[in-house]
Residue, then its C-alpha position, 0 to 999 in steps of 0.5 A: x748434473x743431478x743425479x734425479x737429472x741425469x737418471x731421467x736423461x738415462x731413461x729418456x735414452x733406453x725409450x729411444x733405444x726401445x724404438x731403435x728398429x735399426x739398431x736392433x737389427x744390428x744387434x740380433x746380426x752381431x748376435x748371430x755371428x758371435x755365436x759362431x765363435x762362442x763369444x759367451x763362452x769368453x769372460x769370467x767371475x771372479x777367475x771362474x768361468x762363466x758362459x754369459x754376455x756381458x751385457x745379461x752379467x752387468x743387468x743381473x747385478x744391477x738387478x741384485x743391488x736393487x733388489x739385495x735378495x736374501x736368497x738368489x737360486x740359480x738352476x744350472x751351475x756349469x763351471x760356477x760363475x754366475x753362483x760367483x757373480x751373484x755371490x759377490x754383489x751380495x757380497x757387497x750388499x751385506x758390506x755396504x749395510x755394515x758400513x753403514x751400521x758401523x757393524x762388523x762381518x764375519x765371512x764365515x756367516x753370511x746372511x745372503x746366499x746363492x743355491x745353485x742346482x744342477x743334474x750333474x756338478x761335475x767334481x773339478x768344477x765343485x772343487x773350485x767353487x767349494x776352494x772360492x773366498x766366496x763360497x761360504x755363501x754358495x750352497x749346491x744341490x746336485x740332480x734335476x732341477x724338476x725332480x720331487x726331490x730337488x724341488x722340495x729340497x729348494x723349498x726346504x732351503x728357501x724357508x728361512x729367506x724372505x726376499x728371493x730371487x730366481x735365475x732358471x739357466x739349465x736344460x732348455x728345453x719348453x716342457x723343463x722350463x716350464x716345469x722350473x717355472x710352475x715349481x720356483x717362480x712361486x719363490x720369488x718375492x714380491x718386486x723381485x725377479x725371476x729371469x729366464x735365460x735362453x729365450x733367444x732359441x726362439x728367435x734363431x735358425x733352427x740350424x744354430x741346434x743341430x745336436x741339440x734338444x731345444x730350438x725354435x718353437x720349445x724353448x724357454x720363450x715359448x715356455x714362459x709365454x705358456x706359464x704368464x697365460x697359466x697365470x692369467x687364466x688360473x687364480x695361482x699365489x706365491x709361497x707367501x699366499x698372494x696372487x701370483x703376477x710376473x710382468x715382462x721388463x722390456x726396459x732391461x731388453x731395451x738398455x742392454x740390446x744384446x741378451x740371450x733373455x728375450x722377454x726373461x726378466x720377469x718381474x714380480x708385480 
């Protein structure tokens, strides 16, 4: 089979995924239930942790190889995973160019970097991402993501990068979001992404959040749903001076079925 032909069969089957009511119903009760065994909690990067589905790491790093951003900045570090993930397929973007300019690399200079930001990088994990093959390409600041500080330290890094991708995974709460979002999805170039993470809260019981300061009703879902009428009603632009406008990508929902990113791959359009 073509490659033009089996890529339409591919996206003859996610429309007919899109449409699967029972299978989605399937998927939130498996999704359910494995959160009483912190399934996410489960896999790795590269031997470093990352608290993830499977299913979200696959569909950002298809997202990253179509994109190959210059600059990928992730709001939540964690134990430092998906830095790692996202730091190798930019890994592997910059060797697929050399190959095909004949180049060489040098590892110490990486053109492509991931930030990462987080209110508290605690030192165990610091160290294994700062001891990583992978970490000249992983740049950390440490505070909160929605401090004056942190938000113009990103804005100082991001200015020597043109093709930016955003990934906000840190407190979940609706007015924190919301507040990443009016500050970094100005960032993200256009055709690129900015994924939110966590819009599930929404679609939970509130049960699943007992000690915790986010659930149905402020959460992510309900911040980026605020943040696209923002953009509606109010003429904003991007860093780079044109109109802001971000499209929900229901296709990568429909592919993957289970993500904890409801409605959170926003496309720069």
């Amino acid at each position: 089979m073509a490659i033009a032909e089996f890529k339409k069969e591919v996206q003859n089957n996610i429309f007919e995924l899109s449409k699967d009511k029972l299978l989605a119903k399937s998927s939130k009760a498996w999704f359910e239930q494995s959160l009483v065994n912190k399934y996410s909690y489960n896999f790795t990067s590269f031997s470093v942790p990352i608290i993830q589905y499977p299913q979200d790491m696959v569909a950002l790093q298809e997202l990253i190889w179509e994109i190959k951003p210059d600059l990928i900045i992730e709001a939540g570090i964690a134990h430092g995973g998906s830095l790692i993930q996202s730091a190798s397929v930019l890994a592997m973007i910059e060797h697929a160019e050399a190959v095909a300019s004949n180049s060489l690399i040098d590892p110490s200079k990486p053109k492509r970097k991931v930030l990462g930001l987080d209110i508290d990088i605690r030192q165990h994990n610091k160290e294994v991402i700062k001891k990583h093959f992978l970490s000249s390409r992983i740049h950390m600041i440490e505070g909160s993501s929605i401090s004056e500080e942190v938000i113009k330290g990103v804005h100082e890094f991001a200015k020597d990068f043109s093709n930016i991708l955003v990934i906000l995974d840190s407190n979940h709460t609706h007015d924190h979001v919301l507040s990443e979002l009016k500050a970094y999805a100005p960032l993200v170039s256009k055709g690129s992404y900015c994924v939110v993470y966590d819009t599930i809260i929404e679609d939970l019981p509130e049960t699943q959040f007992p000690n915790r300061p986010w659930g149905p009703g402020d959460n992510p879902k309900t911040a980026l749903h605020e943040y696209l009428k923002l953009l509606e009603d109010q003429n904003l632009t991007a860093i780079d001076g044109e109109k802001l406008n971000f499209s929900v990508d229901k296709n990568i929902e429909s592919k993957i079925q289970i993500t904890v990113g409801p409605d959170g791959y926003l496309k720069r359009i």
